[in-house]
ZAMARGU-4260 file (C-alpha; in steps of 0.2 Angstrom, whole numbers, plus 5000, padded with zeros to 4 digits):
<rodrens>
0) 4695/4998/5057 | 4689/4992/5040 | 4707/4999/5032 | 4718/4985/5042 | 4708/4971/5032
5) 4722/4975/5019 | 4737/4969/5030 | 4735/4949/5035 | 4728/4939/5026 | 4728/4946/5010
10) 4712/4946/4999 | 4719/4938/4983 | 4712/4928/4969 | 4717/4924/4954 | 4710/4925/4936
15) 4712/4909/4924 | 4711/4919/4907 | 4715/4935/4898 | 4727/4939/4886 | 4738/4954/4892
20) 4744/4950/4909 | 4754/4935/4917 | 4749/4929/4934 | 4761/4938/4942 | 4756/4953/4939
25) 4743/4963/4949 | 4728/4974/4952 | 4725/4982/4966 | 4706/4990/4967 | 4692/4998/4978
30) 4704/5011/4982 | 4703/5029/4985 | 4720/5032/4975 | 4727/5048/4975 | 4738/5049/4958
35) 4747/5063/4958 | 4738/5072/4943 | 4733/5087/4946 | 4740/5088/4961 | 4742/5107/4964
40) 4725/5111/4955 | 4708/5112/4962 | 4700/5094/4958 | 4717/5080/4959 | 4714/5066/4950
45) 4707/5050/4962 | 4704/5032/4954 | 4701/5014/4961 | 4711/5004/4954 | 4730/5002/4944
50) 4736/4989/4935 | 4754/4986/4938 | 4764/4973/4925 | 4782/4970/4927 | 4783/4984/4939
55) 4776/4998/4930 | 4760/5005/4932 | 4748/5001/4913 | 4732/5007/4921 | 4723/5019/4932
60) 4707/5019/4935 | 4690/5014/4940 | 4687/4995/4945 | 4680/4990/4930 | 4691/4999/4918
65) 4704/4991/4926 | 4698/4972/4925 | 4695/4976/4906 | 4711/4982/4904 | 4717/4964/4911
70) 4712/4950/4919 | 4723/4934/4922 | 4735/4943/4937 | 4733/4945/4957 | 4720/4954/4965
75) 4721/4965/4981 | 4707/4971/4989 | 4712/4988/4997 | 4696/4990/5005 | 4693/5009/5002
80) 4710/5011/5008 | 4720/5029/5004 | 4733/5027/4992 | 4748/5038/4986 | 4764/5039/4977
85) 4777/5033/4988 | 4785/5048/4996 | 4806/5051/4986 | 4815/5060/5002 | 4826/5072/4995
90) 4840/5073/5006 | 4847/5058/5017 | 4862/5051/5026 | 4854/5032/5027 | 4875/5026/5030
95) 4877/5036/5046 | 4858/5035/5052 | 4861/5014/5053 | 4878/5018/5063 | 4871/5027/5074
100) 4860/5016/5079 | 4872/5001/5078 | 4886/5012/5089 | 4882/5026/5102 | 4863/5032/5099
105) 4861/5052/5109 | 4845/5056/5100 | 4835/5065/5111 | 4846/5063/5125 | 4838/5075/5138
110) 4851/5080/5147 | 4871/5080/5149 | 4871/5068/5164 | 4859/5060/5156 | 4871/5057/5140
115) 4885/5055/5152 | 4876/5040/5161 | 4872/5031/5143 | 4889/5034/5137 | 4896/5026/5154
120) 4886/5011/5152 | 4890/5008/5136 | 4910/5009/5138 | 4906/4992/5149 | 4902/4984/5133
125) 4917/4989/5121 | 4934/4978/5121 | 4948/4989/5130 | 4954/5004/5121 | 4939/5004/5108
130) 4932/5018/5101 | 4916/5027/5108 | 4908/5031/5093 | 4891/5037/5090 | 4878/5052/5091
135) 4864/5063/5088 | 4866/5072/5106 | 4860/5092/5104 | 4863/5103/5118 | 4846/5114/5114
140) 4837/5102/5120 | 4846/5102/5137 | 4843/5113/5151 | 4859/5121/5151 | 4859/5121/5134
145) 4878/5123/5137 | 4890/5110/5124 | 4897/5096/5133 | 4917/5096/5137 | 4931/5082/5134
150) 4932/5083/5153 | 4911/5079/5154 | 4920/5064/5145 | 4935/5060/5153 | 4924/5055/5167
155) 4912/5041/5161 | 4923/5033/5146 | 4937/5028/5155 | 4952/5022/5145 | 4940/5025/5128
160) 4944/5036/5117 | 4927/5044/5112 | 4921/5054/5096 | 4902/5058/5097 | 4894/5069/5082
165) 4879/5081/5088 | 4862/5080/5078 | 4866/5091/5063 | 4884/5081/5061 | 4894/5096/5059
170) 4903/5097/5077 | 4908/5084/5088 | 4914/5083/5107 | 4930/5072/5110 | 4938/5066/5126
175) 4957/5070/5128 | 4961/5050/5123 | 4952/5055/5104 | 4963/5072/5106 | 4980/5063/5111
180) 4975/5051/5099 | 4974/5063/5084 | 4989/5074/5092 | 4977/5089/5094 | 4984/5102/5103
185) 4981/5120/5110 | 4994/5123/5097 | 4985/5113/5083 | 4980/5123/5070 | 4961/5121/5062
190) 4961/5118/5041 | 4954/5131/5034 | 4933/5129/5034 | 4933/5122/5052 | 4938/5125/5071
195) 4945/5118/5086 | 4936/5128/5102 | 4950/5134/5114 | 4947/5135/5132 | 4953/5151/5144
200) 4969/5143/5143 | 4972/5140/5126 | 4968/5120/5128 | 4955/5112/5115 | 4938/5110/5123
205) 4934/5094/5114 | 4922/5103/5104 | 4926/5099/5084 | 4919/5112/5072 | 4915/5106/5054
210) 4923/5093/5042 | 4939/5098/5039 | 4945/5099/5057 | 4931/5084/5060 | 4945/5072/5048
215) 4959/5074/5059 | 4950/5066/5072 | 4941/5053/5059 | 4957/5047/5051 | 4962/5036/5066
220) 4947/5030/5068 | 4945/5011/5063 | 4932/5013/5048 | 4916/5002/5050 | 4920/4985/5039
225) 4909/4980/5024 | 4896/4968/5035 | 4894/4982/5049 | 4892/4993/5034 | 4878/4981/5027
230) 4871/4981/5043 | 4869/4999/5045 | 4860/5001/5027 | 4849/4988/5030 | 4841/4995/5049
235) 4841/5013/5038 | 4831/5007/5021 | 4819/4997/5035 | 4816/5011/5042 | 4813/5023/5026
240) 4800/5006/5019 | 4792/5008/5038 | 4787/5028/5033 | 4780/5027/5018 | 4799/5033/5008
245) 4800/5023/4994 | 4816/5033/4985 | 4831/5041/4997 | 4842/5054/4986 | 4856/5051/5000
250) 4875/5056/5003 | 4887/5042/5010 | 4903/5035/5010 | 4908/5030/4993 | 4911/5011/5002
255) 4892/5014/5009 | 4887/5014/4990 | 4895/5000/4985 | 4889/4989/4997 | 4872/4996/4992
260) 4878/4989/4973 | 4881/4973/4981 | 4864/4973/4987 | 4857/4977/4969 | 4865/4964/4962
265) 4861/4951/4974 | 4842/4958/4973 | 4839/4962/4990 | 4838/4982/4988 | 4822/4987/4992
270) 4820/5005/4990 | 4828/5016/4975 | 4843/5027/4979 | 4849/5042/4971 | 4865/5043/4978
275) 4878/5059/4977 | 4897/5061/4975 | 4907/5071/4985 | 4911/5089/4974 | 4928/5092/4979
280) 4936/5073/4971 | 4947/5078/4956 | 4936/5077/4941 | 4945/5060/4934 | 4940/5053/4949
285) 4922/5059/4947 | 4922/5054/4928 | 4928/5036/4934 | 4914/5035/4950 | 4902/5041/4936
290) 4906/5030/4922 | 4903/5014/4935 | 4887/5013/4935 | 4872/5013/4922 | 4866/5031/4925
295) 4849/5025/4919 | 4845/5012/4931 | 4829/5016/4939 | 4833/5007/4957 | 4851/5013/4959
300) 4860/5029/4952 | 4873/5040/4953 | 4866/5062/4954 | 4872/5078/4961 | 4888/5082/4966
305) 4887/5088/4984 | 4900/5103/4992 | 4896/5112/5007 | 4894/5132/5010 | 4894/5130/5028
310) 4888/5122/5044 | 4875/5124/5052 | 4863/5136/5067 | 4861/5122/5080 | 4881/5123/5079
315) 4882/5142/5076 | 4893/5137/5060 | 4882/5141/5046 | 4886/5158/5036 | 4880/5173/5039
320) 4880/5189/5031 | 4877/5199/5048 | 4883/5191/5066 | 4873/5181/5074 | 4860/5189/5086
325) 4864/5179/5102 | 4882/5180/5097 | 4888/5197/5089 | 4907/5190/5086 | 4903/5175/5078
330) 4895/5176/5060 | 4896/5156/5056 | 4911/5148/5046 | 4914/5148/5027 | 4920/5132/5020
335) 4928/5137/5003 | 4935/5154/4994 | 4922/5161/4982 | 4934/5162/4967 | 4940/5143/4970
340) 4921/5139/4973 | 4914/5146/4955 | 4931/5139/4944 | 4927/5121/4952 | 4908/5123/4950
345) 4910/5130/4934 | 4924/5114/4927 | 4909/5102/4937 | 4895/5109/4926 | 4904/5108/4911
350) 4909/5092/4915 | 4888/5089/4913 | 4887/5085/4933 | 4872/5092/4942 | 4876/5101/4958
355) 4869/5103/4973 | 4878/5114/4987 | 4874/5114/5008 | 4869/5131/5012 | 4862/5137/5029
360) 4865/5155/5032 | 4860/5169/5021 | 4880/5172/5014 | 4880/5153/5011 | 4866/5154/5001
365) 4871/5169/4990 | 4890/5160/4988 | 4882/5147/4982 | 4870/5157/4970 | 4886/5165/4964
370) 4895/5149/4958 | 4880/5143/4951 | 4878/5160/4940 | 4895/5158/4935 | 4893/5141/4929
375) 4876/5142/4921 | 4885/5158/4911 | 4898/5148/4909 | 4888/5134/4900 | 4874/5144/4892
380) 4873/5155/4878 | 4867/5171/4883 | 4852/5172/4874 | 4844/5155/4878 | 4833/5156/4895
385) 4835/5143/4911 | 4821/5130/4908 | 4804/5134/4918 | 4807/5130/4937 | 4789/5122/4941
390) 4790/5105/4934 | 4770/5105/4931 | 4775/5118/4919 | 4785/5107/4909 | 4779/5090/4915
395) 4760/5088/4910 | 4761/5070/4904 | 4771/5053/4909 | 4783/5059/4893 | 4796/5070/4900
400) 4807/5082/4887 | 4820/5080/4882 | 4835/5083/4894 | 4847/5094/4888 | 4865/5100/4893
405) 4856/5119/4897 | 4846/5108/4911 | 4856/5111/4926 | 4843/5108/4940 | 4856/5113/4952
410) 4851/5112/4971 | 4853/5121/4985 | 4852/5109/5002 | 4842/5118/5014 | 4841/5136/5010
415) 4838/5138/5029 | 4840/5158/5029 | 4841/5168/5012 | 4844/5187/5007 | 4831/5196/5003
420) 4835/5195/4984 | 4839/5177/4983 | 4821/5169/4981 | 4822/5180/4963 | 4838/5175/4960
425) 4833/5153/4965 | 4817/5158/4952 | 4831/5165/4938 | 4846/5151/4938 | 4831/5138/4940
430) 4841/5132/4957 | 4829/5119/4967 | 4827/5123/4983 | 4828/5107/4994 | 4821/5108/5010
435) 4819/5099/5025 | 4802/5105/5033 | 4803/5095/5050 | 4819/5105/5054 | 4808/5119/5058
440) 4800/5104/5072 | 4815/5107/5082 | 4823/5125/5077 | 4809/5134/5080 | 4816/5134/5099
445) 4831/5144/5096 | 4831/5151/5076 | 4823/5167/5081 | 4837/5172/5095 | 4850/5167/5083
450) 4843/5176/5068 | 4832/5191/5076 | 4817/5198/5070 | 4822/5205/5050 | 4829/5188/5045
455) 4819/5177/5052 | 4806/5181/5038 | 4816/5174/5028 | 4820/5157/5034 | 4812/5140/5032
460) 4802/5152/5018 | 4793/5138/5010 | 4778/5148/5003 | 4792/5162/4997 | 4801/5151/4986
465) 4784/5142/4979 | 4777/5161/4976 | 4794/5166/4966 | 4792/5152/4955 | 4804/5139/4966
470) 4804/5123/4963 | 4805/5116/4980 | 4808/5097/4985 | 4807/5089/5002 | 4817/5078/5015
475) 4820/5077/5031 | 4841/5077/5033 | 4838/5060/5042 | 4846/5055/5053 | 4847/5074/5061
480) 4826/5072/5058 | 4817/5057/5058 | 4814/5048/5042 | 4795/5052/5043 | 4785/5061/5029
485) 4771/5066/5039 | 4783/5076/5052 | 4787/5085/5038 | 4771/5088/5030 | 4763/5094/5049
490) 4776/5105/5049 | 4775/5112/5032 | 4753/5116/5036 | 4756/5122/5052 | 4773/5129/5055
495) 4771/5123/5074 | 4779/5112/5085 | 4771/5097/5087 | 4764/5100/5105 | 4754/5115/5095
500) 4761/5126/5109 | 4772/5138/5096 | 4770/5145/5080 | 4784/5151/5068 | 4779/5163/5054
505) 4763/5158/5050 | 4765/5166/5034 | 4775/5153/5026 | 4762/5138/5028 | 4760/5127/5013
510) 4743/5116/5008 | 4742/5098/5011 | 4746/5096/4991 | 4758/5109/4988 | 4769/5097/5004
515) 4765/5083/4997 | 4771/5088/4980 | 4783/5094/4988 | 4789/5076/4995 | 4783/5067/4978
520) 4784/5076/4961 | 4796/5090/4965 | 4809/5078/4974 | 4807/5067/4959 | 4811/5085/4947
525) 4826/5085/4957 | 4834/5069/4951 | 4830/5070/4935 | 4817/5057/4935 | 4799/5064/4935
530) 4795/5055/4920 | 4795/5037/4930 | 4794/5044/4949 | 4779/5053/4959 | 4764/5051/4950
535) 4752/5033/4949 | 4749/5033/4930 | 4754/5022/4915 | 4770/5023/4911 | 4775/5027/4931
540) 4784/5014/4941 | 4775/5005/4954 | 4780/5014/4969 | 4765/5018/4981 | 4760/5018/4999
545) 4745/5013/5006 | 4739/5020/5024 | 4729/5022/5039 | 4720/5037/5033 | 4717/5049/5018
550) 4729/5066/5024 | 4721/5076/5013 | 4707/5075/5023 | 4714/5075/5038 | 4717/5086/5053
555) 4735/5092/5053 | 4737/5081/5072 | 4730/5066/5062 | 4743/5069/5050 | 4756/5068/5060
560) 4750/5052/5066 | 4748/5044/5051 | 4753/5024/5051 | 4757/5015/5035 | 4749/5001/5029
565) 4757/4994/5016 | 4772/5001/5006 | 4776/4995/4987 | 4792/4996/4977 | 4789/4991/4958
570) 4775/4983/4961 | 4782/4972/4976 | 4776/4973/4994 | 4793/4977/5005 | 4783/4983/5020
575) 4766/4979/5029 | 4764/4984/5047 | 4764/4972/5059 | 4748/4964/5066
</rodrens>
């Protein structure tokens, strides 16, 4: 009880003298500050107090160290409160979270009646003829665990032509208005990369597979306007602030980023965003999108360009090197030609872009390797080595070295299952292995009768990549997961659902530091910005979270229930929770 003192009212007071700090800056004390130092060692660093001026952080330390350090600012007070770097999710969708929840929301739909009944309901609100648009349904969690149909459709929507994504995004179900609508027929033929499911008689099912095919349907959809656009950021970045996230590194629409411009420039963006360009736009047009915005702006940034190998297991899209082992015809879908792939990756990277490819399945993974072999070859004189992959290798002080045209950092987005050789081959090109711990929260249900016994050793290998000398950064894929940090980390200590009822590969556990790392440091490596992101020292920007507990010391259940406090962005509140 003593910790929610911090939230209302406020314990300030303010100092009438000192020379090297304004009024408005601030010191925040009687903490038990987790800084980041040392993290993956035996002793981390813990101070009291930081002094924060013009949102950087100029001091941490104890109490009175601090009040020497400065005295004329704000106080607060944290009561002994736990304090750490605010958590940098690696891999978002904040655009298509917020529309979901402003259009059609099927998370956790129980049931196909059950989606059927919310979908009916919420025709009676639309105009005539308007789009049902939406998502976040998945049939695994279903009894029948069967995929709805565009008949199960035809009968609640009515004269609505309806387009509903499942979790992952990488298959949607469509009633026969969105088919007639799009002119998809049993004799329409799939782009390559994607699939339109047949029935017995050769009639589309309603079920979309995968982006390419996915567009024909999307094309004659009304895009959301710039308002409705605002809207949807806004209900995301609230929700990220309300978890403890204080940087999203995010894929949307190009018009999704500049209304998150708009929102810089009127100074109401309150969390940082990394934000990636899709890899298959001509490279003038990635030149242009680049040159746009100030690459070293620390609140909003272009990164990675983002390409996808495959889809996904939920979906039985993402690429495998062997059939899958509940379906033995069906070994996932490819979405480019390796040749095509390693020519554009390698034109990319010379281009200086980082990259960072989807990849699910096992031949995903290893067609993405291979393009980024051949552009790192490409790119770098043979006898000159691929920069240490552990960032606290390179990265012992708040001065970060120098970036260099050799310093891919290329990504791989999920690494779900891998080959056997592949964790060597991540530790040898230096490729990041971005992961998305809380995924496990849900697959665990199904991924060992999709994959069968041999391969599932090698997914969600968290430990395997740290233990081949992986970098290995966090997310959570939201909206397919939600924005919560300490799903993740549960997940990544105990590899079990959250009932505690299952157990997948025990093996692969990680420690409460290496996750949160993982979520802190690492994410920050990813983007290029470890030398102002993930640690609270001097030098650092402002960007910390304070909350209801101390999960380093906690049970992994207590974890999982941690409740934030308080969450900072350069030195400025932006959340408290609500008395």
């Amino acid at each position: 009880m003593r910790v929610l003192k911090l939230l209302f009212p406020l314990i300030l007071t303010t100092a009438i003298h000192g020379q090297k700090c304004a009024p408005n800056d601030l010191m925040i004390y009687n903490g038990n500050i987790l800084t980041g130092r040392g993290l993956l060692t035996a002793q981390p660093e813990r101070v009291t107090a930081l002094v924060i001026k013009n949102g950087l952080i100029i001091h941490a330390g104890s109490d009175s160290s601090a009040r020497a350090e400065c005295e004329a600012l704000t106080n607060i007070d944290l009561h002994g409160a736990f304090v750490m770097p605010g958590f940098n999710d690696a891999h978002t969708h904040i655009a298509s979270a917020g529309q979901q929840r402003l259009t059609l929301d099927l998370d956790n739909i129980p049931s196909l009646a059950a989606m059927q009944d919310k979908i009916k309901t919420y025709a009676t609100t639309l105009p005539p003829d308007a789009w049902i648009t939406g998502g976040g349904w998945d049939h695994t969690k279903w009894p029948s665990k069967t995929l709805p149909t565009a008949h199960d459709l035809d009968a609640v929507t009515g004269n609505h032509p309806a387009f509903l994504e499942r979790t992952d995004g990488h298959i949607a179900i469509v009633n026969t208005a969105a088919l007639q609508a799009a002119g998809i027929t049993g004799k329409t033929r799939a782009p390559a990369g994607s699939q339109i499911d047949l029935d017995a008689s050769g009639q589309p099912t309603g079920i979309i597979r995968e982006d390419p095919a996915l567009a024909l349907i999307q094309k004659v959809i009304p895009p959301p306007d710039p308002d409705t656009r605002r809207k949807a950021l806004l209900l995301s970045i609230h929700d990220a602030l309300a978890h403890g996230v204080t940087s999203v590194q995010d894929f949307s629409d190009w018009d999704d980023w500049l209304v998150l411009e708009s929102l810089e420039h009127e100074n109401k963006l309150p969390i940082r965003v990394a934000e990636w360009i899709a890899f298959t736009l001509p490279i003038g047009d990635l030149d242009s999108r680049r040159a746009s915005h100030n690459p070293n702006d620390p609140l909003l940034h272009l990164t990675q360009l983002k390409a996808f190998m495959d889809g996904s297991l939920g979906s039985r899209t993402a690429a495998l090197n062997d059939p899958y082992s509940d379906d033995p015809n069906n070994s996932g879908i490819t979405r480019f030609d390796q040749q095509k792939l390693n020519a554009m990756a390698t034109a990319r990277a010379a281009d200086g872009f980082q990259l960072g490819f989807h990849a699910i399945g096992d031949q995903a993974n290893d067609m993405a390797l291979d393009a980024f072999e051949a552009a790192e070859q490409a790119g770098r004189p043979a006898d000159v080595a691929p920069p240490p992959a552990n960032p606290d290798a390179t990265i012992v002080t708040s001065v970060a070295p120098a970036i260099t045209p050799r310093d891919f950092r290329f990504r791989i987005e999920h690494a779900q299952v891998v080959s056997p050789g592949a964790f060597q081959r991540f530790h040898n090109l230096g490729v990041i292995a971005s992961m998305q711990p809380s995924h496990l929260l849900t697959d665990m249900a199904w991924a060992p009768a999709r994959l069968g016994p041999d391969r599932i050793k090698r997914a969600y290998a968290w430990k395997s990549f740290l233990d081949a000398g992986v970098t290995l950064a966090f997310g959570t894929d939201y909206p397919v997961e939600s924005i919560s940090p300490f799903r993740g980390l549960y997940s990544a200590i105990t590899r079990q659902n959250e009932a505690g009822t299952q157990t997948f590969e025990p093996q692969e556990k990680l420690t409460i530091n290496q996750a949160i790392y993982a979520y802190t440091q690492a994410s920050a490596f990813a983007e290029f910005r470890e030398h102002i992101k993930g640690r609270l020292e001097a030098g650092y920007l402002a960007d910390f979270v304070v909350l209801d507990r101390d999960i380093t010391k906690s049970t992994p259940q207590q974890v999982l229930h941690t409740q934030v406090l308080r969450t900072v962005v350069n030195g400025r509140t932006v959340y408290t929770t609500p008395q």
